[in-house]
C-alpha positions as CSV (number, residue, x, y, z in Angstrom):
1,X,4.0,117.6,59.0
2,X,6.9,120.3,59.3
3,X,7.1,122.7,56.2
4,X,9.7,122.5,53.6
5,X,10.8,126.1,54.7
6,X,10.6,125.0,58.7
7,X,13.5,122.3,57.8
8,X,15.7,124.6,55.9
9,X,15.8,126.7,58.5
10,X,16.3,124.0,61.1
11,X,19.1,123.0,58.6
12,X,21.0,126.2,58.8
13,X,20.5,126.7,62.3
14,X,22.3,123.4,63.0
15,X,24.8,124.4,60.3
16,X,26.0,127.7,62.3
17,X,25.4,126.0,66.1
18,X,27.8,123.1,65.1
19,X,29.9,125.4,63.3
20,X,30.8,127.2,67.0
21,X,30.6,123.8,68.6
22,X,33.5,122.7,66.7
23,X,35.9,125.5,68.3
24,X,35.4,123.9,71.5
25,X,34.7,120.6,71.3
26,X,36.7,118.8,68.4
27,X,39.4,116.3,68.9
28,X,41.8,114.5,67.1
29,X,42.4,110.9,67.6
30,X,45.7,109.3,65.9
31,X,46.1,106.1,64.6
32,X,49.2,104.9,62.5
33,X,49.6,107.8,60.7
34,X,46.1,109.1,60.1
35,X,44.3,111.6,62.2
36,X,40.5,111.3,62.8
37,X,38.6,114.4,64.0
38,X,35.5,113.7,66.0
39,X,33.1,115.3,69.0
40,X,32.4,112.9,71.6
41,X,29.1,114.1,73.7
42,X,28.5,111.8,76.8
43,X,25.1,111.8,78.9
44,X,25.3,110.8,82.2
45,X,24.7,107.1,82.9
46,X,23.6,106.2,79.2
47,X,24.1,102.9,78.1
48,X,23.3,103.9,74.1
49,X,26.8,105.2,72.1
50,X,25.0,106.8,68.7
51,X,27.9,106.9,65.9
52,X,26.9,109.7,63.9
53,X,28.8,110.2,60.1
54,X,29.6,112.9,57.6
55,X,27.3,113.6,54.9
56,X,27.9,114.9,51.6
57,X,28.7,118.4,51.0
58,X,28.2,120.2,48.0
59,X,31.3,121.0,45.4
60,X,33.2,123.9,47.0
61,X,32.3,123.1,50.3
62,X,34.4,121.3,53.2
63,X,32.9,118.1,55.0
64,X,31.4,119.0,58.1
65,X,29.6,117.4,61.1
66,X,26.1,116.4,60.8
67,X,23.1,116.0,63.2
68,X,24.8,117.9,66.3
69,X,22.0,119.6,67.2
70,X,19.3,117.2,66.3
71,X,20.7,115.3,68.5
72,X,21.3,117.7,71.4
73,X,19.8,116.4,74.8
74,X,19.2,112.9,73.8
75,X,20.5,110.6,76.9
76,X,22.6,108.6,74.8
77,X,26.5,109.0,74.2
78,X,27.0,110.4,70.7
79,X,30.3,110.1,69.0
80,X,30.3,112.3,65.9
81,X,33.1,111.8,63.3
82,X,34.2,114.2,61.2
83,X,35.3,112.6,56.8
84,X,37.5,115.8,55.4
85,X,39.9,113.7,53.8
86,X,40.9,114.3,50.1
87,X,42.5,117.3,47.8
88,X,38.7,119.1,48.3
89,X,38.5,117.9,52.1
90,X,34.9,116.8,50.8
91,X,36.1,113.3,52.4
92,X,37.0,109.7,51.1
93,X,33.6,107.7,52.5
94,X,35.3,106.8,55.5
95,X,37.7,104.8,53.4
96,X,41.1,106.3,52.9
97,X,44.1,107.3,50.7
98,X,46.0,105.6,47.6
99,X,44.3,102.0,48.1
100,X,45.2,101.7,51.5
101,X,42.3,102.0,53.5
102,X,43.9,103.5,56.5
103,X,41.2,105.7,56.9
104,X,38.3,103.5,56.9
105,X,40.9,101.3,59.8
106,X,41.9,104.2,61.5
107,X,37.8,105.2,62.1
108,X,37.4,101.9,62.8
109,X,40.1,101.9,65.7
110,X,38.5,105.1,67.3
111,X,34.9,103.8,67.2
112,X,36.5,100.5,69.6
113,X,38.4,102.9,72.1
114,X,35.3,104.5,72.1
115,X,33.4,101.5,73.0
116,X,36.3,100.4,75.6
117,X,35.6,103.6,77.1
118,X,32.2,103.7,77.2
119,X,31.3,100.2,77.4
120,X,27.5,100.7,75.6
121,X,25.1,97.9,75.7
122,X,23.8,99.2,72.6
123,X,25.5,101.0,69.3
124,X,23.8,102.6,66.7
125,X,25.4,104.1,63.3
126,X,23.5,106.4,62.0
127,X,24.3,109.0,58.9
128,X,22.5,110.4,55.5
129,X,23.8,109.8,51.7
130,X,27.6,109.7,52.0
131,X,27.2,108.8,56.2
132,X,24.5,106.2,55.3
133,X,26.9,104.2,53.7
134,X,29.5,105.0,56.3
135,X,27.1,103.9,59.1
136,X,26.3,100.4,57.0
137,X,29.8,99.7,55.9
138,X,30.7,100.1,59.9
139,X,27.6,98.8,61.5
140,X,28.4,95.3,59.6
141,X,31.2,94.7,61.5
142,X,29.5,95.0,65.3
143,X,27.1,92.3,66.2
144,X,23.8,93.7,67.8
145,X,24.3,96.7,66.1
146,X,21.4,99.1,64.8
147,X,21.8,101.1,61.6
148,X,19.6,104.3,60.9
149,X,20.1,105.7,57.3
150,X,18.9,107.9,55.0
151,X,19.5,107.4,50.9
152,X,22.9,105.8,51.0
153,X,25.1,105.3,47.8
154,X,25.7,101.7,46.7
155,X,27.6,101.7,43.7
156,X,30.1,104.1,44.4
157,X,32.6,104.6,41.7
158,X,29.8,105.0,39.7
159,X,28.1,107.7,41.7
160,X,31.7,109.6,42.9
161,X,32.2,109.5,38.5
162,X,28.5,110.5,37.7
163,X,28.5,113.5,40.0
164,X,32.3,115.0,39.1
165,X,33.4,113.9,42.3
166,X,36.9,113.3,40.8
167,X,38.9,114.3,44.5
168,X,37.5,111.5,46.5
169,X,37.9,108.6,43.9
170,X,41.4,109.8,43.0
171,X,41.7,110.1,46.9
172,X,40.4,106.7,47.3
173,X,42.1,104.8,44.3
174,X,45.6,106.6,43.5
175,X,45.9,105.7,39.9
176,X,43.1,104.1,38.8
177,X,42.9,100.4,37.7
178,X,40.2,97.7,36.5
179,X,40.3,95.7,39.2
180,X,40.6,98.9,42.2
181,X,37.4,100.4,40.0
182,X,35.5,97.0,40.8
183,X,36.6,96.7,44.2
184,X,35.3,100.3,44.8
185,X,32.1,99.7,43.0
186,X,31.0,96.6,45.0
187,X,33.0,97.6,48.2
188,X,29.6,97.9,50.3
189,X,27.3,95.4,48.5
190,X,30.4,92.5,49.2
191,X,30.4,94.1,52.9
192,X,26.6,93.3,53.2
193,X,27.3,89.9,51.7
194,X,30.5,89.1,54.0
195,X,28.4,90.0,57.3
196,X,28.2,87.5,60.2
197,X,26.1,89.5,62.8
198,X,22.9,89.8,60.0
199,X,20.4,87.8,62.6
200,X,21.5,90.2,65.1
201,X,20.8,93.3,63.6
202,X,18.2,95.7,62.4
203,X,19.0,99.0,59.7
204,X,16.3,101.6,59.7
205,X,16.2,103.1,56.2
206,X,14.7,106.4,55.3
207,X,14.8,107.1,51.5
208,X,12.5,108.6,48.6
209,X,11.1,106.5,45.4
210,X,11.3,110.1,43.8
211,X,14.7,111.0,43.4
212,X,17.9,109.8,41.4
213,X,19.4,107.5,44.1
214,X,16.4,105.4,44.5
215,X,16.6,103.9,41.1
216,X,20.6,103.8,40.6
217,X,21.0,102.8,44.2
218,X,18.8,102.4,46.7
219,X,16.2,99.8,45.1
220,X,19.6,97.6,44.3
221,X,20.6,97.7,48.0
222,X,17.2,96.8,49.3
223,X,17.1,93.8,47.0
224,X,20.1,92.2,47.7
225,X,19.4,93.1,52.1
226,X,16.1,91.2,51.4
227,X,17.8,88.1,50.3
228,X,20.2,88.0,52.4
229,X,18.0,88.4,55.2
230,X,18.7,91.7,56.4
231,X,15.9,93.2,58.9
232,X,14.9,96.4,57.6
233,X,12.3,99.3,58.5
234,X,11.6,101.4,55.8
235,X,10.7,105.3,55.7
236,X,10.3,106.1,51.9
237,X,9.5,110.0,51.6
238,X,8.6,111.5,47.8
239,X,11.1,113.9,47.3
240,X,12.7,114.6,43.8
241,X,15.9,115.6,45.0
242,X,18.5,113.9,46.7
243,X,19.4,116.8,48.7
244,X,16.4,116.9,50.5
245,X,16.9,114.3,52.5
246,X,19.1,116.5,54.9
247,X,15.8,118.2,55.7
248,X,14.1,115.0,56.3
249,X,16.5,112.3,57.9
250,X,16.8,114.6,61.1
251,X,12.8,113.9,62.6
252,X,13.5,109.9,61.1
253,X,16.8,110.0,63.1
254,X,15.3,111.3,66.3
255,X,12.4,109.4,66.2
256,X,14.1,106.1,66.5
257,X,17.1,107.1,68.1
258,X,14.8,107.4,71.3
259,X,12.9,104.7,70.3
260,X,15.8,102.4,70.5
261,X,17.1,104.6,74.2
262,X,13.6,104.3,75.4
263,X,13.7,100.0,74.8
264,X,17.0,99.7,76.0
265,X,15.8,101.4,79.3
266,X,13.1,99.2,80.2
C-alpha cells in the first residue's frame, strides 16, 4: 500500500507538471457560442480514447485538469477536458449557463469530433467527485462505453447548496425556480434511468463507506444502478474525507485503464 504522505506528494507533483503542460498543450474547441478547453494526448496506433474530467476544486481555487500525469505513457489516446465555467471558474458539472445546457452540448460535440477523429474501438470516461458524475452523465449516452469513477455526486442541488457552492448552481440555473431545482437534483439519476446502452456497459466505481458522500450519495446511486441493471465493479476504500479520494482514484484509474487497453489488444 502507498502511504498517505506518498500520494500527497504524487498529488502535487501532478498539480505543478500539468500546470506547465497546460502552456503548451491546451486548445480551445468552439461550438455555438461556447468554448471548451481540453489537451488531447494521442499514442501511436491506440485503439482506446480515455475521456478524462475535471474534479472539484476547493473554494478559491480555479478548475483545473486532472490525472495528466497519472496517465502519462499509457498507449491509449487521452482527451482531457478542462470545466472552468461559472463567476468562480470552479465549473458548472459539465452542464452549462442560465438553463441552457450549452455546455454540457457543447462538451458533448467535442467528445464526437474526437471520436470522428480518432475512430476508437473503445471509450472510457473516467473522472473523481465532480468528473465522476461528468464521466457517468456522458458515458450514458455511448453504447459500449466503460465508466471509471471515483465518489461522484448524485443529488446535486443538494450537494452544490450544502457545500456553499452558490457560483455553479446560480451558473447552472439563472434565477432559481421549483421545477429547474428538481430537474437539477435528479438530472443524473433520470440520465441512468433514460439509458439505452445499460447491457452494453460496465462503470468501475471507487468510493469510501467512511465519508460524507457515501451516505448522501453514493449508497443512493448504487441502489438505483443495481435495479436497473447497471454492471458495476466496486473499489470501496475507508476514508473519512471526501477529499481523499484525489489521492486514491489515481492507482484505481491506472489499474483498470490498462486493464481495459491490455483486453482490447488481445
Amino acid at each position: 500500500m502507498i502511504s498517505k504522505i506518498k500520494r500527497i506528494v504524487r498529488k502535487y507533483r501532478e498539480y505543478l507538471y500539468t500546470k506547465i503542460k497546460i502552456l503548451k498543450e491546451q486548445k480551445i474547441f468552439r461550438y455555438k457560442g461556447v468554448k471548451v478547453k481540453y489537451i488531447l494526448k494521442e499514442a501511436d496506433g491506440a485503439d482506446t480514447l480515455a475521456v478524462v474530467f475535471s474534479a472539484c476544486t476547493r473554494k478559491g481555487l480555479r478548475a483545473r485538469y486532472n490525472y495528466v500525469k497519472t496517465l502519462d505513457g499509457m498507449k491509449c489516446n487521452r482527451l482531457y477536458i478542462l470545466d472552468d465555467y461559472a463567476k468562480d471558474h470552479r465549473g458548472s458539472y459539465y452542464i452549462g449557463g442560465n438553463f441552457k445546457f450549452d455546455e454540457e452540448a457543447a462538451t458533448r460535440a467535442l467528445i464526437q469530433k474526437m471520436m470522428e477523429d480518432l475512430k476508437p474501438v473503445k471509450i472510457v470516461f473516467c473522472g473523481s467527485s465532480k468528473g465522476g458524475y461528468a464521466a457517468l452523465n456522458f458515458g450514458t449516452e455511448f453504447p459500449n462505453a466503460i465508466m471509471i469513477v471515483g465518489a461522484p455526486q448524485y443529488f446535486l442541488k443538494t450537494y452544490l447548496l450544502e457545500h456553499k457552492n452558490f457560483h455553479t448552481i446560480k451558473h447552472i440555473l439563472g434565477e432559481r425556480t421549483e421545477e429547474k431545482d428538481t430537474v437539477l437534483e435528479f438530472y443524473l439519476k433520470n440520465k441512468l434511468r433514460k439509458n439505452k446502452n445499460i447491457q452494453s456497459q460496465t462503470v468501475y466505481f471507487h468510493f469510501s463507506d467512511k465519508e460524507h458522500t457515501y451516505e448522501e450519495h453514493i449508497v443512493h446511486m448504487l441502489k438505483d444502478m443495481e435495479e436497473m441493471d447497471y454492471r458495476v465493479e466496486k473499489d470501496i476504500a475507508n476514508y473519512t474525507n471526501h477529499s481523499d479520494v484525489s489521492y486514491y482514484f489515481p492507482d484505481f484509474l491506472k489499474k483498470n485503464l490498462a486493464t481495459i487497453i491490455e483486453m482490447q489488444n488481445k
